[in-house]
C-alpha positions in Angstrom: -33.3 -18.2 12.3 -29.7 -18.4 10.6 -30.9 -18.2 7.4 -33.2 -15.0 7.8 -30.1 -13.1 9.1 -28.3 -14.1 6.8 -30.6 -12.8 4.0 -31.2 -9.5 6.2 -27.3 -9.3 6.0 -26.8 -10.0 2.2 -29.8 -7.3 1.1 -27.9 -4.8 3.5 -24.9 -5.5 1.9 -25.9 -5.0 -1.5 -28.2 -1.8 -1.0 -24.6 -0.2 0.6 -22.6 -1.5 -2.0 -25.4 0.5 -4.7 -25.3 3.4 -2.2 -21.6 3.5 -2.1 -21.3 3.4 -6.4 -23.6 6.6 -6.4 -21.5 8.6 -4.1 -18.2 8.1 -6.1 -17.1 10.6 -8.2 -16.7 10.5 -11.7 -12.9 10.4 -12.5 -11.1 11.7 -15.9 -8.3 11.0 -17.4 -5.4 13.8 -17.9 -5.5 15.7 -20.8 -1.9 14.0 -21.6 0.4 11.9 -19.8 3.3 13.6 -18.1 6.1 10.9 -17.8 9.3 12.2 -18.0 10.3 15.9 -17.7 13.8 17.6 -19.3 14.5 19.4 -16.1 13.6 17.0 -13.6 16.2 14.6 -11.7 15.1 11.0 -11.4 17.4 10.7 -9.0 16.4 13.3 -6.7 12.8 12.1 -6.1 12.5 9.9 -2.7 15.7 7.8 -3.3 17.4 6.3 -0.6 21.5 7.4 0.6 22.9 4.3 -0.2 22.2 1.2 1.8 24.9 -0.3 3.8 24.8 -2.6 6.6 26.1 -1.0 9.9 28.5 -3.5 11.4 26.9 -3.2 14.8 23.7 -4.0 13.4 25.0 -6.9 11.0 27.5 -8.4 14.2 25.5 -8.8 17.3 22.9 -11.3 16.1 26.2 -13.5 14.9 27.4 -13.1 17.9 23.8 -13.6 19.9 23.8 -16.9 17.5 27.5 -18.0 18.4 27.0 -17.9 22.0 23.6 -19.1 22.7 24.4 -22.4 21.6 
């Protein structure tokens, strides 16, 4: 019984794995590779302010720590 499920699983498996390689699209390459640009700023692309630890933040679980013993 545990085998013939399991076979029934495996040849479902693989007939959805074929059908899902004949629905992907075929995918090209750039003409040319784009990896740096004269006028564009590195660092204006998704950086971060700066990160600093806000004392609040950095204090109470020392303090939490301190006391709870």
């Amino acid at each position: 019984m545990f085998k013939r499920s399991l076979l029934n699983y495996m040849v479902h498996n693989e007939s959805l794995k074929c059908e899902r390689l004949k629905s992907q699209k075929i995918r090209r390459r750039p003409e040319s590779c784009h990896g740096f640009h004269p006028e564009e700023n590195a660092r204006e692309c998704g950086g971060v302010p700066g990160l600093s630890a806000k004392p609040p933040f950095v204090l109470l679980p020392l303090i939490l720590t301190i006391f709870s013993r």
